[in-house]
DRENTORVEX-102731 format. One record per residue: residue in three letters; x, z, y of N, C-alpha, C, CB in turn; residue number from 1. Coordinates in steps of 0.001 Angstrom, whole numbers. Glycine has a CB too. Layout:
BEGIN
Ala_X_Z_Y_X_Z_Y_X_Z_Y_X_Z_Y_NUM
...
***
This chain:
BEGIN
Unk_110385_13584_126720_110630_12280_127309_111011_12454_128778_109388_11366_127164_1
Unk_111717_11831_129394_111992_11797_130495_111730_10902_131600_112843_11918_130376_2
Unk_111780_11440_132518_110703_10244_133717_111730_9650_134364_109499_11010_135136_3
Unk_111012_8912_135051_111664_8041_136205_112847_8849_137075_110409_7575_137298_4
Unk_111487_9516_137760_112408_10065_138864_113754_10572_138716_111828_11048_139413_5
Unk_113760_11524_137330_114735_12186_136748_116154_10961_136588_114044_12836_135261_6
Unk_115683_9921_135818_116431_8910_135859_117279_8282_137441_115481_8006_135253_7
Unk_116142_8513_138054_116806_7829_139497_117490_8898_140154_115651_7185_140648_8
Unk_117320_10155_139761_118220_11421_140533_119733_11088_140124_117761_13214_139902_9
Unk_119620_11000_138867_120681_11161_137882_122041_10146_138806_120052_10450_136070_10
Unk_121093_8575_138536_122160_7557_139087_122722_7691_140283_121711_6343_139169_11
Unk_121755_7917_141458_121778_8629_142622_123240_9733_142431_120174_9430_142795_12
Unk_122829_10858_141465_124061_12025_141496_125379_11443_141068_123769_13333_140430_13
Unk_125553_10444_140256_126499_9558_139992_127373_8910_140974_125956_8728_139405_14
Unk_126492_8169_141418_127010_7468_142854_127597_8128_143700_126089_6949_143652_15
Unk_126995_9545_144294_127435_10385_144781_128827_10965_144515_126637_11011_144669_16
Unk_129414_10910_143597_130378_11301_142786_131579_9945_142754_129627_11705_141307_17
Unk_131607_9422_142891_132098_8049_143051_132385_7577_142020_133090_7846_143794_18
Unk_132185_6874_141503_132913_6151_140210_134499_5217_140547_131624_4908_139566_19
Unk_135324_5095_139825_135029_5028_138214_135479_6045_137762_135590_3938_137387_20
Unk_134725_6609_136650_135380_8034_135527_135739_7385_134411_134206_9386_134947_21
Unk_136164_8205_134027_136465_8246_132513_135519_8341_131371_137204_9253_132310_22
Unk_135499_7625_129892_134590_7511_129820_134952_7302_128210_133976_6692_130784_23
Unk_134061_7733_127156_134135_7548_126267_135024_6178_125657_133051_7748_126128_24
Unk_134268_5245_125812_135078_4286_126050_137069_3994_126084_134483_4159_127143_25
Unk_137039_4705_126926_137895_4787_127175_139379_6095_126457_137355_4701_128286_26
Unk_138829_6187_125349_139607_6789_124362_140407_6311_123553_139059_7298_123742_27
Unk_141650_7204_123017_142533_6483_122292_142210_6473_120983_143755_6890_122448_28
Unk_143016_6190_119931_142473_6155_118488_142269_7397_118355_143323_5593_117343_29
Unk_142936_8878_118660_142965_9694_118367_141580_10737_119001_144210_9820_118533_30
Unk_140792_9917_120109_139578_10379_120506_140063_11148_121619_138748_11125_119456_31
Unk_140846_11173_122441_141657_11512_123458_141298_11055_124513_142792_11239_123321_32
Unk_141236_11531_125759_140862_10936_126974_142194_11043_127986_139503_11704_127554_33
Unk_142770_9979_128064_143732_9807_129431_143310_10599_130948_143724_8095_129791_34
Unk_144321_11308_131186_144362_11917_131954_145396_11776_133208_144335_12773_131342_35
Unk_145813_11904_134516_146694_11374_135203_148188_12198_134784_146187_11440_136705_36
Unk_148479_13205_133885_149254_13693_133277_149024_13802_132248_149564_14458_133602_37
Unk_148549_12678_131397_148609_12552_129789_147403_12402_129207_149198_13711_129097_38
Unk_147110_13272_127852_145802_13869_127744_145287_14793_127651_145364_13672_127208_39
Unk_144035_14621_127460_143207_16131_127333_142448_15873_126231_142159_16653_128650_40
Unk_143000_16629_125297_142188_16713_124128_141709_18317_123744_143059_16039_122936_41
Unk_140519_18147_123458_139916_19405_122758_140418_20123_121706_138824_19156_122310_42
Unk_141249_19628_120925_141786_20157_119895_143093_20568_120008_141667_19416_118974_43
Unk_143991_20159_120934_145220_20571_121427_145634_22233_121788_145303_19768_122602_44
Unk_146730_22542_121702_147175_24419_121988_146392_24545_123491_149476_24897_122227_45
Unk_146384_23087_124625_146136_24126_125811_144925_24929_125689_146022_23428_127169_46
Unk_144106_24780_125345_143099_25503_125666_142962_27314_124823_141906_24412_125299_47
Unk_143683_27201_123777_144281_28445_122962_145420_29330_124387_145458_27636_121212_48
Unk_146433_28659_125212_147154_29204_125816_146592_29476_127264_148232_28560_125670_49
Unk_145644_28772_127330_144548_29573_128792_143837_30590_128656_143379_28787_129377_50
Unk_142934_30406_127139_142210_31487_127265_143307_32840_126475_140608_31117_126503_51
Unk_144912_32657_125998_145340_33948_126559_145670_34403_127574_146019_34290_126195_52
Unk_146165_33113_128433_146802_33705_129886_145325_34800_130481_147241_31978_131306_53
Unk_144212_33788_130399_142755_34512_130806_142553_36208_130274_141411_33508_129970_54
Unk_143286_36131_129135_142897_37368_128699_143836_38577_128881_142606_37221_127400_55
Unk_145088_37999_128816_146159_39107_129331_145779_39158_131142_148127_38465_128920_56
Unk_145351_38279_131507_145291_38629_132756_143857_39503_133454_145539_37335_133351_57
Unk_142863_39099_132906_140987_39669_133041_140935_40630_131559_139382_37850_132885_58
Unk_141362_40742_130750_141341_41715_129757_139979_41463_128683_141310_43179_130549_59
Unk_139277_40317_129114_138716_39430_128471_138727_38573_127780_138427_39161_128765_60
Unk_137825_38251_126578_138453_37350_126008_136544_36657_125855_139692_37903_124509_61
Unk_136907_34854_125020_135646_34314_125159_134173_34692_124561_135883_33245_124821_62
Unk_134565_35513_123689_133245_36204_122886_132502_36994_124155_133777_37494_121434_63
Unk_133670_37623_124476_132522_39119_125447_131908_38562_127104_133963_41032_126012_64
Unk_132817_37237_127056_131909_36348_128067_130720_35779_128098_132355_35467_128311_65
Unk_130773_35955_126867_129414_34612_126248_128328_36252_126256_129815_33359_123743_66
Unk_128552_36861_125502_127829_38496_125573_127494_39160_126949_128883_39631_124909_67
Unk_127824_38494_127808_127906_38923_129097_126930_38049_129655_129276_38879_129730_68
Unk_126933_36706_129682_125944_35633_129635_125066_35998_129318_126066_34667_129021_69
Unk_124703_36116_127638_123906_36517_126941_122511_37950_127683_124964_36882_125805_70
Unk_123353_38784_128261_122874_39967_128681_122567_39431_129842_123700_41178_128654_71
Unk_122425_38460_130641_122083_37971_132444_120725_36939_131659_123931_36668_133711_72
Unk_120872_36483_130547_119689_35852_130148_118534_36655_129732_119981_35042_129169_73
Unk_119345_38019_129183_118293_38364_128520_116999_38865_129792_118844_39568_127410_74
Unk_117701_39579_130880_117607_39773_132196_116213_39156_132660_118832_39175_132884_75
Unk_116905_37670_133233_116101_36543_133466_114973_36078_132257_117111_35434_133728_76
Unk_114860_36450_131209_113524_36311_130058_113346_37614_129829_113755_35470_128499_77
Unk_113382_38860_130397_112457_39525_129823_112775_40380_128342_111472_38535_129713_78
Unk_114126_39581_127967_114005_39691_126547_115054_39892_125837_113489_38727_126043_79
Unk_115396_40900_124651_116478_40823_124455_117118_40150_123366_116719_41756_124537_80
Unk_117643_39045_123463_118000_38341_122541_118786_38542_121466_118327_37633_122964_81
Unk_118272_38124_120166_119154_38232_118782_120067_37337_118459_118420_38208_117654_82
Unk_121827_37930_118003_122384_36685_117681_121747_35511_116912_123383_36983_117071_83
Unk_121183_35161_115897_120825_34554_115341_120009_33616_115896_120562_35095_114632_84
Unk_118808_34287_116855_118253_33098_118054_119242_32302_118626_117564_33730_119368_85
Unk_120168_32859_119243_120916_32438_120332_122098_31099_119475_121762_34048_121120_86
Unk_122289_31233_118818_122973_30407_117574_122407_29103_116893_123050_31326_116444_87
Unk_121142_29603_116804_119978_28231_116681_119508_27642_117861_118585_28604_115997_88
Unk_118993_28384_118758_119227_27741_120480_119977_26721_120648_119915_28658_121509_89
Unk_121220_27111_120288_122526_26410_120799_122526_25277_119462_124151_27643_120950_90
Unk_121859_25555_118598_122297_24231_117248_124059_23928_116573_121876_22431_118127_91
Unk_124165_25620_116960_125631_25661_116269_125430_26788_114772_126989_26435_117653_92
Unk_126242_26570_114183_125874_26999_112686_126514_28392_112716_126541_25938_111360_93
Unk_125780_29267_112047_126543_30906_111740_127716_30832_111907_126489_31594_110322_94
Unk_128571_30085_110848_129835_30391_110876_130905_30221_111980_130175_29860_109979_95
Unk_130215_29004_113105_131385_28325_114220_130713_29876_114626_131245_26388_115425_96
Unk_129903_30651_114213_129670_31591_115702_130186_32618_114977_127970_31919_116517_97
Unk_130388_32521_114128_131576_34171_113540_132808_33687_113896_131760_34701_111495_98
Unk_133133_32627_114008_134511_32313_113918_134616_32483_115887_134886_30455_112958_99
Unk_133578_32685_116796_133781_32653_118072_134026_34218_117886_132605_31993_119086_100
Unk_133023_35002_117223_133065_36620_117059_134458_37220_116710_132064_37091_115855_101
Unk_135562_36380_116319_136238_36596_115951_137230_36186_116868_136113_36367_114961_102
Unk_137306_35505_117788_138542_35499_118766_138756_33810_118334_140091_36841_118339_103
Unk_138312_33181_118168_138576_31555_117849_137863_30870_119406_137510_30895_116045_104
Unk_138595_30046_119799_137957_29345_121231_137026_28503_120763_138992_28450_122230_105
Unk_135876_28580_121241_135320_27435_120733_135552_25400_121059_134058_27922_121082_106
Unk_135384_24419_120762_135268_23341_120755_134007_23357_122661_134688_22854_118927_107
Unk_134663_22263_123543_134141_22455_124922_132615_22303_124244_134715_21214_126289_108
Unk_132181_21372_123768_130802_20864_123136_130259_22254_123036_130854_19943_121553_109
Unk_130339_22509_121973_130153_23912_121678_129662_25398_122816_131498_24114_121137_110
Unk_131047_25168_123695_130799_26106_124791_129363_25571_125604_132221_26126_125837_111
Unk_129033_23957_125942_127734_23868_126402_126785_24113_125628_127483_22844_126848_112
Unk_127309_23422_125151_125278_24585_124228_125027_25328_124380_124762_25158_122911_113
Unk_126331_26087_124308_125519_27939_124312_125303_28167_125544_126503_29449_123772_114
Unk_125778_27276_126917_125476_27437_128343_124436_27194_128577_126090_26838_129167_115
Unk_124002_26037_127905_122353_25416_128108_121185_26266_127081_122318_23478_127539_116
Unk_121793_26706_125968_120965_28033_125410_120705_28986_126021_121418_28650_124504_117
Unk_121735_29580_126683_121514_30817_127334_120641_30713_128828_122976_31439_127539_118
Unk_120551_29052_128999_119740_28772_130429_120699_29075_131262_118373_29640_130804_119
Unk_121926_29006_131735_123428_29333_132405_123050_28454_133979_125128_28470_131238_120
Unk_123360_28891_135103_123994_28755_136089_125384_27361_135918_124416_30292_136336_121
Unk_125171_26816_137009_126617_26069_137052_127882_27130_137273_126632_24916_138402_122
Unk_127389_27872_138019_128541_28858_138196_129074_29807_136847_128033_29866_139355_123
Unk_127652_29812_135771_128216_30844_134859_128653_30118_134134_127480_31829_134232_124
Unk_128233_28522_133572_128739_27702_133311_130214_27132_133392_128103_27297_133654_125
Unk_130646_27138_134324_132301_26936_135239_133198_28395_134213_132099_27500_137825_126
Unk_132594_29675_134846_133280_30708_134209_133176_30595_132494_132651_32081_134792_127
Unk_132324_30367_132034_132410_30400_130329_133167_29378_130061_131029_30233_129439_128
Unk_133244_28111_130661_134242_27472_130711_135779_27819_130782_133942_26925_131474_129
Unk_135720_27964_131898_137359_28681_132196_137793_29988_131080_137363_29524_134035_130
Unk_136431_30360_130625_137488_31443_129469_137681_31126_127944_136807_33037_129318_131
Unk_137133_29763_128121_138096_28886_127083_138637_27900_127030_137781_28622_126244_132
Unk_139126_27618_128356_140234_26890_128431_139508_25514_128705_141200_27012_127128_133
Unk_138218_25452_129169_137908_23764_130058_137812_24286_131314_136277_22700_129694_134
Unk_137003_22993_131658_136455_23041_133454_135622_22110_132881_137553_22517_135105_135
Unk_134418_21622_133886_133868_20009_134638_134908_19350_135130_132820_20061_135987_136
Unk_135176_18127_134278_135849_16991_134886_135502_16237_135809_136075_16269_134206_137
Unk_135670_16904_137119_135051_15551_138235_135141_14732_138174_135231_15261_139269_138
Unk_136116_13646_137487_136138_12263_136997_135920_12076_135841_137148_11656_137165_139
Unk_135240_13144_134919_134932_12127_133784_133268_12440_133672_135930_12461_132158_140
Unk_132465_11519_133388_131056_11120_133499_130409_11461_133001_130698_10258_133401_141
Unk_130509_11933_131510_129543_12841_130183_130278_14333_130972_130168_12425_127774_142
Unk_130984_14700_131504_131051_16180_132598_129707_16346_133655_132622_16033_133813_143
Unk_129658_14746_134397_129308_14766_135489_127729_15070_135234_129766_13556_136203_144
Unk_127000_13895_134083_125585_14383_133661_125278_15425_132994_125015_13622_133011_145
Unk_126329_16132_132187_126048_17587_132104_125725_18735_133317_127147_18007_131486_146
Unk_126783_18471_134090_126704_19369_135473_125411_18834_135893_128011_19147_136733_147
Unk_124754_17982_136341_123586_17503_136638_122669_18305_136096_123431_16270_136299_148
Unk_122504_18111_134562_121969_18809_134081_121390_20313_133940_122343_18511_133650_149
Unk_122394_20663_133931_122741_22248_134512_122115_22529_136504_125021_22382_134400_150
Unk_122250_21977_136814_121834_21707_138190_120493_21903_138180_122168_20369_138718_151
Unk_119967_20854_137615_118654_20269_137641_117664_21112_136634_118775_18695_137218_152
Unk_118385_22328_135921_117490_22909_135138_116960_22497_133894_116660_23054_135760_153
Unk_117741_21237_133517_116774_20816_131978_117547_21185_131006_116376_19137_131612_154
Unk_117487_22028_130139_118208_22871_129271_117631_22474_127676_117944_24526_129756_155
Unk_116648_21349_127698_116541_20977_126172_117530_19735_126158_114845_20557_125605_156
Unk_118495_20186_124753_119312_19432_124255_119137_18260_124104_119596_19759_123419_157
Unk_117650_17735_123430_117507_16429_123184_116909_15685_124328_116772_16270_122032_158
Unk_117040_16440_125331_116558_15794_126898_117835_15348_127349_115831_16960_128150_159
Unk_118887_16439_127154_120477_16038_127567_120950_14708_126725_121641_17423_127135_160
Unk_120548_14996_125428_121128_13779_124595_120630_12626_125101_120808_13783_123104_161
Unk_118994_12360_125362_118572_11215_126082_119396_10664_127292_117312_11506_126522_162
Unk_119732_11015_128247_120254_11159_129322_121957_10751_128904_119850_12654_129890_163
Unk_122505_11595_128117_124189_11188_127417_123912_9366_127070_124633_12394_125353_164
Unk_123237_9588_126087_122838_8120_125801_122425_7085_126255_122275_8021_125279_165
Unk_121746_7110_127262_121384_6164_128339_122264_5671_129052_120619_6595_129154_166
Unk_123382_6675_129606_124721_6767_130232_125873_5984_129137_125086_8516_130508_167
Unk_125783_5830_127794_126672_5554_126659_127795_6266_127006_126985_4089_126376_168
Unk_127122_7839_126868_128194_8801_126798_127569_9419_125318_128335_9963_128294_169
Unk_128658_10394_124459_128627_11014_123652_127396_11578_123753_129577_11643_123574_170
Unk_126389_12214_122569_125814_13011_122717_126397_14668_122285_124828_12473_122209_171
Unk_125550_15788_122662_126197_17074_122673_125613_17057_121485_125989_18258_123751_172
Unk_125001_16600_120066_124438_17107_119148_124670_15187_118284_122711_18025_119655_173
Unk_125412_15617_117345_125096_13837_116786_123947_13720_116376_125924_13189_115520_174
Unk_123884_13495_114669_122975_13079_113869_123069_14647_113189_123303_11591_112975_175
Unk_121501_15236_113310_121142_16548_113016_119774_16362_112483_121240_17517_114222_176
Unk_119415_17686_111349_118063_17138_111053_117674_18721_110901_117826_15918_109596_177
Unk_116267_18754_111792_115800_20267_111773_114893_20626_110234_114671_20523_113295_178
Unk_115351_21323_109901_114499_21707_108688_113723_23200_108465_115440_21556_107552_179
Unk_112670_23425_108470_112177_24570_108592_111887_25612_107485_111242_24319_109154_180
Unk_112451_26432_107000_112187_27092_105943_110790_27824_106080_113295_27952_105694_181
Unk_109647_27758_105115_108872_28073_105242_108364_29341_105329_108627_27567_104787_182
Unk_109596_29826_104223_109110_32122_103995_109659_32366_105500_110583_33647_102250_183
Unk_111201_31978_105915_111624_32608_107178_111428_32355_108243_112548_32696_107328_184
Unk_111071_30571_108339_110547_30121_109335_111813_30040_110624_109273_31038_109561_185
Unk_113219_29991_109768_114165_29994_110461_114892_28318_110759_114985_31030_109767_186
Unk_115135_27787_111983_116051_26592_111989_117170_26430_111495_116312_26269_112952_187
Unk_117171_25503_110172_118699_25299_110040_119232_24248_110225_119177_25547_108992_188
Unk_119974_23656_110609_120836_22834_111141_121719_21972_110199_121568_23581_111943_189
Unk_121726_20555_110150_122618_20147_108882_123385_18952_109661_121642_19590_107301_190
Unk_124611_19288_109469_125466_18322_110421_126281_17811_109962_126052_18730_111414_191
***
C-alpha cells in the first residue's frame, strides 16, 4: 500500500515537470501516441533499426545489456542470479525471454520490468533503454511516474501499478493471476 507522502512526492515530481503530457488518453485507434513528428509506436521498425544502428556501432546487442545489468545486480545482492528468477521478477513469461535470448527487441513495457527486477539505476535504466530503441519521454506521463519510480527506489510492480492507476495511466502488468505450484513452488504467470 502506499502512503501519503509518496503520493504527494509523486504530484509534486509532476508539477515539476510541467504538464501537459501525453497521455493514454490520448491515443489513436491504433494505440499510438502522437508525437511532434508523428508517432511513436512500440510495435513499429524504429526501434528494430536503433537497436541495429546500436549494435553495429557498440558491438552490442539488447540481451548482453540486460546480462550486464543482471551481473551489477547480482553485485549489489550478494547474489547470483538465475535466469528463471529474473524472468518471474520481471512477470514476463519464458518464452518473451527466449525470444529476447535470441536477438528479438523487447516490447518498452517489457524492458521496465526487467529494469525494476533487476533494481536498475535511472541511468542503467536510460541505457537498457537506448539498446532497444526507447528513451523516457519527458512529455509523456506513464514515462514520467516510472522515472519517479526508479528514482525513488520502489521496485514492486504492484506498487508501480498503484501509482500508474491513480495517475489513469496504463498499468506495466494488466490483469495477471499468480499461481503457485506446489512441488516447485515456482511463479507462473497467466496473461
Amino acid at each position: 500500500m502506499l502512503n501519503q507522502k509518496l503520493l504527494k512526492e509523486l504530484s509534486e515530481y509532476l508539477k515539476k515537470h510541467n504538464a501537459p503530457w501525453l497521455t493514454d488518453s490520448q491515443k489513436d485507434s491504433h494505440g499510438n501516441v502522437p508525437t511532434l513528428g508523428g508517432y511513436a509506436s512500440s510495435r513499429d521498425e524504429q526501434p528494430d533499426r536503433i537497436a541495429l544502428e546500436a549494435f553495429l556501432k557498440n558491438k552490442k546487442i539488447f540481451f548482453h545489456v540486460l546480462m550486464d545489468l543482471k551481473e551489477i545486480s547480482d553485485k549489489k545482492i550478494g547474489k547470483n542470479q538465475k535466469f528463471p528468477e529474473i524472468y518471474r521478477k520481471a512477470f514476463v513469461s519464458k518464452q518473451v525471454f527466449s525470444s529476447i535470448f535470441d536477438g528479438i527487441v523487447p516490447a518498452k513495457d517489457t524492458v521496465f520490468k526487467f529494469a525494476f527486477a533487476l533494481d536498475a539505476s535511472v541511468k542503467e535504466t536510460e541505457d537498457l533503454l537506448r539498446y532497444a530503441g526507447y528513451s523516457f519521454g519527458d512529455c509523456v506521463k506513464r514515462d514520467l511516474i516510472l522515472k519517479f519510480c526508479f528514482e525513488k527506489k520502489i521496485t514492486d510492480i504492484l506498487d508501480i501499478n498503484e501509482l500508474l492507476k491513480r495517475e489513469n495511466e496504463k498499468p506495466l502488468l494488466k490483469d495477471f493471476k499468480q499461481l503457485h505450484n506446489r512441488k516447485s513452488k515456482n511463479l507462473v504467470i497467466v496473461e
